[in-house]
C-alpha positions, 0 to 999 in steps of 0.5 A: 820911695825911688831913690834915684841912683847915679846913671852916670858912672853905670856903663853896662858892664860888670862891677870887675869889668867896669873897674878894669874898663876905667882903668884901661881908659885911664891908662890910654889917656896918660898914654897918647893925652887925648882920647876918642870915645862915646860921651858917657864914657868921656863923663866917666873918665873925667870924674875917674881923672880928677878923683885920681889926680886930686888923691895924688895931689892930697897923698903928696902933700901930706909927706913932709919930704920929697922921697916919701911922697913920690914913694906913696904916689908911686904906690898909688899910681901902680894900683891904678895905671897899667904899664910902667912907662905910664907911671912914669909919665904920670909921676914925672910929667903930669904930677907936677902941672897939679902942684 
């Protein structure tokens, strides 16, 4: 029996590099707010964005105050976007258009 297998997240690259490689993509993204890349790259970025944002949003309101949810989104956001003036822009700008 052939299972079928989810080609879109494959990008040819190893599982380290892959995961490097969205993080980078995700990284330039909150960066400049637009892109330009192949389609399949594009697909995966926007699966790996909405999975990120969508635990940001659901790791936010799970905290009764203020503080201890932007301290754990911050926690969040620091294991996944490179660069600190991203971070920022992700917890200040972008986190509250999703609210």
């Amino acid at each position: 029996m052939r299972h079928r297998i989810n080609k879109l997240k494959q990008l040819n690259t190893g599982a380290k590099k892959k995961n490097v490689f969205v993080r980078n993509l995700l990284t330039s993204f909150v960066k400049t707010g637009r892109i330009t890349t192949t389609p399949k790259r594009a697909k995966v970025l926007k699966a790996e964005t909405d999975a990120f944002f969508s635990k940001l949003v659901k790791t936010y309101s799970r905290y009764n105050t203020e503080a201890e949810s932007k301290r754990e989104c911050i926690k969040i956001v620091k294991a996944t976007i490179f660069g600190e003036a991203e971070g920022k822009k992700v917890i200040l700008e972008w986190l509250p258009k999703y609210l």
